[in-house]
RODO-2510 file (C-alpha; in nm, 4 decimals, decimal comma):
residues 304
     n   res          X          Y          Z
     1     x     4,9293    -4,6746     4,4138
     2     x     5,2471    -4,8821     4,3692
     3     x     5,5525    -4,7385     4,3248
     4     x     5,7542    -4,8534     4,0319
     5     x     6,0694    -4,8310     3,8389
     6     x     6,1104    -4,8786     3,4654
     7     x     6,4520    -4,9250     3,2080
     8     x     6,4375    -4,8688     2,8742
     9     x     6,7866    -4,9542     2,7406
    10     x     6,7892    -4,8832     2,3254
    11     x     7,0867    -4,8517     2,1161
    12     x     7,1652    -4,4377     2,1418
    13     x     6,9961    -4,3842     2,5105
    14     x     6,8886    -4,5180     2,8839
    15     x     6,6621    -4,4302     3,0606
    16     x     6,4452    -4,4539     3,3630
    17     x     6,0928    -4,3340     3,4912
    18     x     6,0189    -4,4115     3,8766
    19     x     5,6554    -4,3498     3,9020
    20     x     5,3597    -4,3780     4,1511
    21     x     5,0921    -4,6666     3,9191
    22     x     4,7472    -4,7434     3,9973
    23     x     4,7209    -5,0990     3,8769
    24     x     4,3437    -5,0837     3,7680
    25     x     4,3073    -4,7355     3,6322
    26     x     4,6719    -4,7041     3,5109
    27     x     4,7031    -4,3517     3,6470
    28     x     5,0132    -4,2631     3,6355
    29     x     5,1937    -4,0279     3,8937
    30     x     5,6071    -3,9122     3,7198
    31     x     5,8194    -3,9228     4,0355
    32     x     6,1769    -3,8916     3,8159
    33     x     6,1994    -3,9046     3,4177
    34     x     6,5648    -3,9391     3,2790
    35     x     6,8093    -4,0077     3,0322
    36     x     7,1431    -4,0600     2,9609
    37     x     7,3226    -4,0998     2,6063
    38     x     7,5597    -4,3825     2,6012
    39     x     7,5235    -4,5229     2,2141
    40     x     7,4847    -4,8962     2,3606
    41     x     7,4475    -4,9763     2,0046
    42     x     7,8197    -4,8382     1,8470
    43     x     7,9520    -5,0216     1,5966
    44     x     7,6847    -5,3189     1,6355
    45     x     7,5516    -5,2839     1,2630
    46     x     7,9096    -5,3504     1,1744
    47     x     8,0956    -5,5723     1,4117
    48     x     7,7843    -5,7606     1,5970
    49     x     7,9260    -5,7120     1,9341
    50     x     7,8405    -5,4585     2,1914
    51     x     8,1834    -5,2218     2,2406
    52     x     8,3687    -5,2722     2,5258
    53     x     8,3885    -4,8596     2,5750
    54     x     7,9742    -4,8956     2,5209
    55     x     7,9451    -5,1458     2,8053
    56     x     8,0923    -4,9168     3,0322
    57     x     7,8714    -4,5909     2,9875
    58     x     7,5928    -4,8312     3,0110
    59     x     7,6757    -4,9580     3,3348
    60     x     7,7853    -4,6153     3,4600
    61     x     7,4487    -4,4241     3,4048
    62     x     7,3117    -4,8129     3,5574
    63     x     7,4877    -4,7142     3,8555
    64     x     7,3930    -4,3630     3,8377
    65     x     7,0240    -4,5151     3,8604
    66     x     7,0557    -4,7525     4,1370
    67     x     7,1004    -4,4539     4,3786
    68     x     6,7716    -4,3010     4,1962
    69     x     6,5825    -4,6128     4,2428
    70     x     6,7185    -4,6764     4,6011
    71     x     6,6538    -4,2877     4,7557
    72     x     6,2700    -4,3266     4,5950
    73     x     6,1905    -4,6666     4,7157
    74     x     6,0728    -4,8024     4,4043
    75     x     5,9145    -5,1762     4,4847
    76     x     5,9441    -5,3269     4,2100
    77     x     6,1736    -5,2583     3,9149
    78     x     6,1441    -5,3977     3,5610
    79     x     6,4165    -5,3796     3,3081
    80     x     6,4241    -5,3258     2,9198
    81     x     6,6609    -5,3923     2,6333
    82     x     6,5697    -5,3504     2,2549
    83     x     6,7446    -5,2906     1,9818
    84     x     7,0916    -5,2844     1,9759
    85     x     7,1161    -5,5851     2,2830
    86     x     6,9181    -5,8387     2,0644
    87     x     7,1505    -5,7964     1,7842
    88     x     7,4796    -5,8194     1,9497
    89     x     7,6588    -6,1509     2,0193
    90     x     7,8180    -6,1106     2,3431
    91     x     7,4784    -5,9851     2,5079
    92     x     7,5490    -6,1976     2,8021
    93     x     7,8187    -5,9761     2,8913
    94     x     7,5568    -5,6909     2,9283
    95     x     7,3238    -5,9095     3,1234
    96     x     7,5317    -5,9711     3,3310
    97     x     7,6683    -5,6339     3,4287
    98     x     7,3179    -5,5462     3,4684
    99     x     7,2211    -5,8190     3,7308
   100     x     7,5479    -5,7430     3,9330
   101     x     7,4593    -5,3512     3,9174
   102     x     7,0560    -5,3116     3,9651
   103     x     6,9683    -5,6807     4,0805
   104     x     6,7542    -5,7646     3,7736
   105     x     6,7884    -5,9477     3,4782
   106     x     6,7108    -5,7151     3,1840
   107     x     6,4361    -5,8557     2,9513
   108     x     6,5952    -5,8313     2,5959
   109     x     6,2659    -5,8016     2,4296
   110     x     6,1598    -5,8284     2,0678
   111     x     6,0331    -5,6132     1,8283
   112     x     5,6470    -5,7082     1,8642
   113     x     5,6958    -5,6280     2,2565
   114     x     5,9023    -5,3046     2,1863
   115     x     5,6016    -5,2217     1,9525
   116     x     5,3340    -5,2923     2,2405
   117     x     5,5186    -5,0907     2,4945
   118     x     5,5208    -4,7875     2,2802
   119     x     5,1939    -4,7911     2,1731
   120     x     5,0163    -4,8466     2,5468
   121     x     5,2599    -4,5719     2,6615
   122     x     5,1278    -4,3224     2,4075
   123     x     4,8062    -4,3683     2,3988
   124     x     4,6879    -4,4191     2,7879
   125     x     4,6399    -4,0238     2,7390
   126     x     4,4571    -3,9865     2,4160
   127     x     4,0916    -3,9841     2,3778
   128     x     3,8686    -4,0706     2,0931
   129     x     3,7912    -4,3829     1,9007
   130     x     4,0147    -4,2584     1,5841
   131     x     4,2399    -4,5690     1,4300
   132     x     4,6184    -4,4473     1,5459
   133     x     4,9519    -4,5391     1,3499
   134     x     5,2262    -4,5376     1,6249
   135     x     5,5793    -4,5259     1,5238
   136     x     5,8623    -4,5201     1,7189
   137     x     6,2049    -4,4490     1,5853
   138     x     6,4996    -4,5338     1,8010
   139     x     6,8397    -4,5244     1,7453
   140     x     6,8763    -4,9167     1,5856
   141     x     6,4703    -4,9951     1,4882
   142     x     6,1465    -4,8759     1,4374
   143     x     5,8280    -4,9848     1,5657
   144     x     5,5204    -4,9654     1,3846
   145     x     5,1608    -5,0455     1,5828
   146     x     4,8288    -4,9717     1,4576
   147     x     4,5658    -4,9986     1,6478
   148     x     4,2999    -4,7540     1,9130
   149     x     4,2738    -4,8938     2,2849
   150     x     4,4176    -5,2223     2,1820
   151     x     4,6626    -5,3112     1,8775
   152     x     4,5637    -5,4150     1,6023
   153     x     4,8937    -5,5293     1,3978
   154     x     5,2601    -5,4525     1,5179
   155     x     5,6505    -5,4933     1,3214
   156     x     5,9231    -5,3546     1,4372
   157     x     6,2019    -5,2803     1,1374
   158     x     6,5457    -5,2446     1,1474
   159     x     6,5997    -4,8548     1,0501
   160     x     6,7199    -4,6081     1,3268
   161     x     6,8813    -4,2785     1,3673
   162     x     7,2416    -4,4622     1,4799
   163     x     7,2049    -4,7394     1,2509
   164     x     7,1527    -4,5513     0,9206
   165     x     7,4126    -4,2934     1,0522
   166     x     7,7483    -4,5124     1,0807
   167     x     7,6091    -4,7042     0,7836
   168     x     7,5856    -4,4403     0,5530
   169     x     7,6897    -4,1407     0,6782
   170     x     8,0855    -4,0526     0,5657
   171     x     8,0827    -3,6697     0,4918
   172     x     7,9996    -3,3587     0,7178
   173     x     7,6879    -3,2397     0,5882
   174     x     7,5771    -3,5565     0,4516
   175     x     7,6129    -3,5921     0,0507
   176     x     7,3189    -3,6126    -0,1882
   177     x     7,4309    -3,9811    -0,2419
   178     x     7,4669    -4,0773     0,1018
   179     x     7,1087    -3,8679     0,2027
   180     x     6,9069    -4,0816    -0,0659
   181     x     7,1187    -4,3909     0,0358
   182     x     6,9107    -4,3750     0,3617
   183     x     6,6151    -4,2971     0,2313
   184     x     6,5701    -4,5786     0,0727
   185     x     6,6661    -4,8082     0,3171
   186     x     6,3972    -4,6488     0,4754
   187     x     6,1554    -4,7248     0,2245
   188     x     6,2754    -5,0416     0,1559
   189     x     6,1919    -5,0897     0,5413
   190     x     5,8289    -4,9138     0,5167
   191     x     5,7417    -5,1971     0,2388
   192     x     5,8789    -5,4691     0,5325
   193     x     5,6499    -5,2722     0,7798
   194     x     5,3518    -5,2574     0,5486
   195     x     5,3278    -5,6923     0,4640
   196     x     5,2241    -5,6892     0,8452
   197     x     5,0696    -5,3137     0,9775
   198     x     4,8225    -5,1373     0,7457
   199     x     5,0333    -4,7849     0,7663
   200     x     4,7970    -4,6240     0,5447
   201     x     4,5207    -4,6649     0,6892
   202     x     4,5168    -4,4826     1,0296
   203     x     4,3610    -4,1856     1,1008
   204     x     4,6146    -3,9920     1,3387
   205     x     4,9850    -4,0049     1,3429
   206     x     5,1762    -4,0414     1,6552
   207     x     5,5733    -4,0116     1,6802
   208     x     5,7659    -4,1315     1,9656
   209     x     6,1351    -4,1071     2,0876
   210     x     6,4386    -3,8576     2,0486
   211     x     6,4271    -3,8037     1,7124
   212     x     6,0576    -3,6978     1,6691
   213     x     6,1092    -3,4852     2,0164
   214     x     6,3507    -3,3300     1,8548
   215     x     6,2291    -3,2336     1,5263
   216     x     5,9151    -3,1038     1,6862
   217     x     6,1286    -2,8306     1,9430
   218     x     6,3253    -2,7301     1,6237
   219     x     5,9875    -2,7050     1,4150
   220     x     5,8476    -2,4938     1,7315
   221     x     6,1077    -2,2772     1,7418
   222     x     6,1823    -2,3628     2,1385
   223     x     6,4792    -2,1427     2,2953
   224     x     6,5413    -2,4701     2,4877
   225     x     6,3976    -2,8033     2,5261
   226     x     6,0822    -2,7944     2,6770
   227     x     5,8876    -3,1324     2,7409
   228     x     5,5439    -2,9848     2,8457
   229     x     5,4989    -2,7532     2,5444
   230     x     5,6629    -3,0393     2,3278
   231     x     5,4117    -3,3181     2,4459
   232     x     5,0865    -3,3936     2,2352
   233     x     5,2172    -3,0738     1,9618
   234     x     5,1172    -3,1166     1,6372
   235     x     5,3653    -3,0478     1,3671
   236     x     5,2173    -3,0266     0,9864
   237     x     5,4080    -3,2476     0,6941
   238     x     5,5659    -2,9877     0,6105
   239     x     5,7195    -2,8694     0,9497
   240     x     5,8466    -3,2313     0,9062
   241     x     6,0109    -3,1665     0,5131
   242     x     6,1411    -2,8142     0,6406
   243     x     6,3286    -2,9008     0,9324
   244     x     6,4686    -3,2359     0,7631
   245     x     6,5861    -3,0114     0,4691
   246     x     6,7409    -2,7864     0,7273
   247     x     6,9302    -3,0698     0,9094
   248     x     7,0451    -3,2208     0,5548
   249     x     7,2320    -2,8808     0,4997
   250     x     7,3757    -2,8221     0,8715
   251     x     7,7529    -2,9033     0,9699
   252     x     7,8006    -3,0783     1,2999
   253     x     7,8525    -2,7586     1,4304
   254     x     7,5801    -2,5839     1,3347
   255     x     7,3409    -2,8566     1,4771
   256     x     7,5527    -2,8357     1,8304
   257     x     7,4246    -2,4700     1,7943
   258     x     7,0261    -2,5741     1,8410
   259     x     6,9565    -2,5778     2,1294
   260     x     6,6958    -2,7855     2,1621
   261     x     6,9352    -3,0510     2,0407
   262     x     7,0607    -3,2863     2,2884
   263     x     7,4523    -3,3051     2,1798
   264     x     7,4283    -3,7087     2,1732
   265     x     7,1954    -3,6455     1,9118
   266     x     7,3827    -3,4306     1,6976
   267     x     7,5647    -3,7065     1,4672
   268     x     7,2686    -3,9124     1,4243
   269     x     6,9163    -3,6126     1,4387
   270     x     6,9641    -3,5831     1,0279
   271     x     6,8865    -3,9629     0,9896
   272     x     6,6355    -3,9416     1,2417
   273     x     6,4467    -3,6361     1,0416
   274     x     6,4750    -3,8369     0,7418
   275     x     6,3416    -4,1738     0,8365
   276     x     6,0484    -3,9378     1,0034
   277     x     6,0033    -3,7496     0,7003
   278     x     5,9682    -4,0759     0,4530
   279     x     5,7219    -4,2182     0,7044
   280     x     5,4990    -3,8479     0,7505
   281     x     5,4978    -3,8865     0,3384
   282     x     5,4476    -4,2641     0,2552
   283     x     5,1283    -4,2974     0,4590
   284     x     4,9936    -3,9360     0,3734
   285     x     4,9544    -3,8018     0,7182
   286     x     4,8608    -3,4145     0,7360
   287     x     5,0304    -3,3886     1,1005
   288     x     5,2087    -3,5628     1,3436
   289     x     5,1122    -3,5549     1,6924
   290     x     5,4656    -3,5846     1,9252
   291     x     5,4224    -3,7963     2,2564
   292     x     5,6802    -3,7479     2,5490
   293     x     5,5058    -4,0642     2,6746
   294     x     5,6624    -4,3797     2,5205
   295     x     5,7652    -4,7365     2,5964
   296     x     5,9481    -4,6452     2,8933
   297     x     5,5500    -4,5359     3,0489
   298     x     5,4264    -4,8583     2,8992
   299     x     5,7053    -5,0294     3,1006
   300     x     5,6175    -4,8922     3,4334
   301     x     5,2185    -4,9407     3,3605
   302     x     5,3069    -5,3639     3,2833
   303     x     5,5734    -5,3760     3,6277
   304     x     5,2630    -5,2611     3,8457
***
């Protein structure tokens, strides 16, 4: 076994897995799992820089997982950044913060790779030969892989909980105008995904990331987030439509009331729900099965 560290840095979260690998079975052994909101990706969609104020509560939960790293002995340690660092102009200034802070450079992959990651993290577990639609929505993009031990076809699209919030989100719940204004960005953005990935044609649905976490604990009905119980649940369609239509009529406050929401989320879970929601309905899935397991495993599997 080879003990490894992996970064996923996206535009709402980071966050790190240190994990014991065996390099031929890719067995797996979770050492530490955790994240840290620090909306990397504010104001990106609108200015095309990374905030100065961003920067810092990137480099301070970077800091936070240098000691992690260091007290585990992780050998080797491999470094992520997707959406919200390949968009932004003055990237190099996160680079470089990075190197200075954890030693590495981070790897500001592209959507394709993003997409890979995902889907070998989610599916080392499953069984079966079934055709699988991955989709993984983060805070700037979405990744789209089809495929069953291998993939098949891969885009990654430009819809994401943070994104679609600060660019159409102006009102506390969220007007009609503004709800359908993201909607069909998203399916404006499912008609991108489709010229490359056959959505429709998979037979099992997997969801990845916050957003789909989320909407699955709220759909179960958890007093409090609970990983094991949320990992490999299956939520019906219309779990999916209920709990977006409850989210659509909450005030910020009565989302800080779930519990199972993580309060970074708050501002940003109803376009989350939604972009889930259109995807659950355009490619006519019954059920979504939620993986805890995402590109940050699939980034710890590739370091070792």
């Amino acid at each position: 076994m080879t003990r490894v560290a992996g970064i996923d840095c996206g535009t709402n979260s980071i966050r790190l897995l240190v994990a014991d690998v065996h390099p031929e079975t890719g067995e797996l052994v979770e050492l530490d799992r955790r994240m840290t909101i620090v909306r990397l990706g504010q104001g990106v969609d609108r200015t095309g820089r990374l905030a100065p104020e961003a920067l810092e509560r990137t480099f301070e939960a970077c800091r936070a997982y240098a000691r992690v790293i260091e007290e585990l002995g992780a050998e080797r340690l491999r470094f992520v950044a997707t959406s919200a660092s390949r968009d932004a102009e003055n990237r190099a200034d996160f680079v470089n913060g990075v190197v200075e802070i954890l030693g590495v450079e981070p790897e500001v992959i592209t959507g394709d790779q993003e997409a890979a990651f995902s889907f070998t993290g989610a599916t080392g577990e499953l069984h079966g030969d079934d055709r699988r639609l991955v989709v993984d929505i983060g805070g700037g993009s979405t990744e789209f892989v089809v495929g069953n031990r291998h993939v098949e076809a891969a885009r990654s699209v430009d819809i994401g909980c943070v994104r679609l919030t600060e660019r159409h989100v102006r009102h506390d719940p969220p007007t009609a105008e503004e709800a359908e204004a993201i909607r069909a960005d998203v399916r404006a953005a499912l008609d991108l995904a489709a010229e490359t990935v056959p959505i429709g044609t998979a037979e099992t649905l997997v969801g990845l990331a916050g957003s789909v976490t989320t909407v699955a604990a709220i759909a179960l009905g958890l007093p409090e987030y609970d990983s094991e119980k949320i990992h490999h649940a299956r939520i019906s369609a219309a779990q999916v439509a209920e709990v977006a239509e409850r989210l659509l009529a909450s005030t910020h406050a009565e989302r800080a009331a779930i519990p199972v929401i993580h309060p970074g989320r708050v501002d940003v879970i109803i376009a989350g729900a939604l972009v889930l929601r259109e995807i659950v309905e355009r490619v006519g899935a019954h059920e979504v099965v939620v993986s805890e397991h995402d590109i940050l495993d699939g980034i710890a599997l590739s370091v070792a």
